[in-house]
C-alpha positions as CSV (number, residue, x, y, z in Angstrom):
1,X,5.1,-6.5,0.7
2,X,4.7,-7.8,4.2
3,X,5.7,-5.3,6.9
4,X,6.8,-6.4,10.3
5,X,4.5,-5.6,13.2
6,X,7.4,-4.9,15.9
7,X,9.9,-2.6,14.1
8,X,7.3,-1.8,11.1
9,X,10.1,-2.3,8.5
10,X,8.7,-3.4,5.0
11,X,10.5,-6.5,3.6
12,X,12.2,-6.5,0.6
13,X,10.6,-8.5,-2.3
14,X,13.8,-10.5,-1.8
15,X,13.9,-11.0,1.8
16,X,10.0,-12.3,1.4
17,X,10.7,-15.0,-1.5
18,X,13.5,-16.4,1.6
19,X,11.3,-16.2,3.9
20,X,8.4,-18.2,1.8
21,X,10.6,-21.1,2.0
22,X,10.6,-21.2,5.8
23,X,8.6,-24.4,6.8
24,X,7.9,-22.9,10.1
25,X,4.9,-21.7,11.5
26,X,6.9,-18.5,12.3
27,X,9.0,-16.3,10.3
28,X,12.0,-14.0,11.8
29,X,12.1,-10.2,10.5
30,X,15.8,-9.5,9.0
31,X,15.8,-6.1,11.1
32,X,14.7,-6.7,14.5
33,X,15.3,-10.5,14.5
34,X,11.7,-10.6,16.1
35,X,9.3,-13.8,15.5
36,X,6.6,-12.7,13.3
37,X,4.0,-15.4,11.7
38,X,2.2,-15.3,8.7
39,X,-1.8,-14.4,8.7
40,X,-4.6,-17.3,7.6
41,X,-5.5,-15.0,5.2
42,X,-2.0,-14.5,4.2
43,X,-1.4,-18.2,4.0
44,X,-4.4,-19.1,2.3
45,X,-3.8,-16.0,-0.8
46,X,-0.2,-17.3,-1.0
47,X,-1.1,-21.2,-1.6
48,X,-3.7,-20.5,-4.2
49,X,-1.9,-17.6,-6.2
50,X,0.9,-20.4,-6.5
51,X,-1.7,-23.3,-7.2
52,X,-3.7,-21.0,-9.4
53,X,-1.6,-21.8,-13.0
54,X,-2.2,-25.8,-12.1
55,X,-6.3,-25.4,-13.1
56,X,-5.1,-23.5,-16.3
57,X,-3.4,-27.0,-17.5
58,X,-6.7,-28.3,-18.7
59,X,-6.7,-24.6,-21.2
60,X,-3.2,-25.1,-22.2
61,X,-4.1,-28.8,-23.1
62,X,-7.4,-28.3,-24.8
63,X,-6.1,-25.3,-26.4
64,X,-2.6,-26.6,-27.3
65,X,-1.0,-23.5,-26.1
66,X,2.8,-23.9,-25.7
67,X,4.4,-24.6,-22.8
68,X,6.5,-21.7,-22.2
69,X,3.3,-19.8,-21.7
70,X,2.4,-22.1,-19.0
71,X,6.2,-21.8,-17.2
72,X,5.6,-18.1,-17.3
73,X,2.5,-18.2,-15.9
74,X,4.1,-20.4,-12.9
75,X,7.2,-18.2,-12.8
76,X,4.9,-15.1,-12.9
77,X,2.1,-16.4,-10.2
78,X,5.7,-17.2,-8.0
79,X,6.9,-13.8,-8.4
80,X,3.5,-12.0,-7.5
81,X,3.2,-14.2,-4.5
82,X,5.0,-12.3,-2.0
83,X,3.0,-8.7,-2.3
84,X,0.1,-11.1,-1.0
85,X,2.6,-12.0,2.8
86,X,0.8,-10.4,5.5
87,X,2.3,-10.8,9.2
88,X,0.9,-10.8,12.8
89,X,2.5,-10.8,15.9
90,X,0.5,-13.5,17.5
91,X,-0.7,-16.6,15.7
92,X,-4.0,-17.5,15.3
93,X,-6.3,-21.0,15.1
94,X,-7.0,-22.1,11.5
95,X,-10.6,-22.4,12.2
């Protein structure tokens, strides 16, 4: 779980899944109401855990595996996804 860099309060698993869904390059911790921003690494760990079911499809298909499995592996990748939020107090270039 991502733990702020100001106050050094870990997030809550629900208090990071809110936060995933902010489109702005910064975040705002929920106890010191501080700007924090996400890592590249962070960023980077996050998009592909969530992406990482999509190149199982071609399995599922091939396979014929039923598509629960695949929704669970979605819903599962979603819900692992914020252990992997790492924050900064100062952002950094992307390259």
């Amino acid at each position: 779980m991502p733990q702020c860099q100001r106050c050094q309060n870990t997030w809550t698993w629900k208090e990071t899944i809110k936060k995933s869904f902010v489109f702005k390059y910064y975040v705002i911790c929920p106890y010191c109401k501080e700007k924090q921003v996400r890592t590249n690494s962070s960023k980077q760990n996050m998009s592909m855990a969530v992406v990482s079911p999509s190149w199982l499809l071609p399995l599922f298909i091939l396979f014929d595996l039923p598509l629960p499995l695949l929704l669970l592996s979605y819903f599962a990748a979603f819900a692992l996804s914020p252990f992997l939020m790492k924050l900064s107090n100062e952002d950094a270039p992307l390259w």
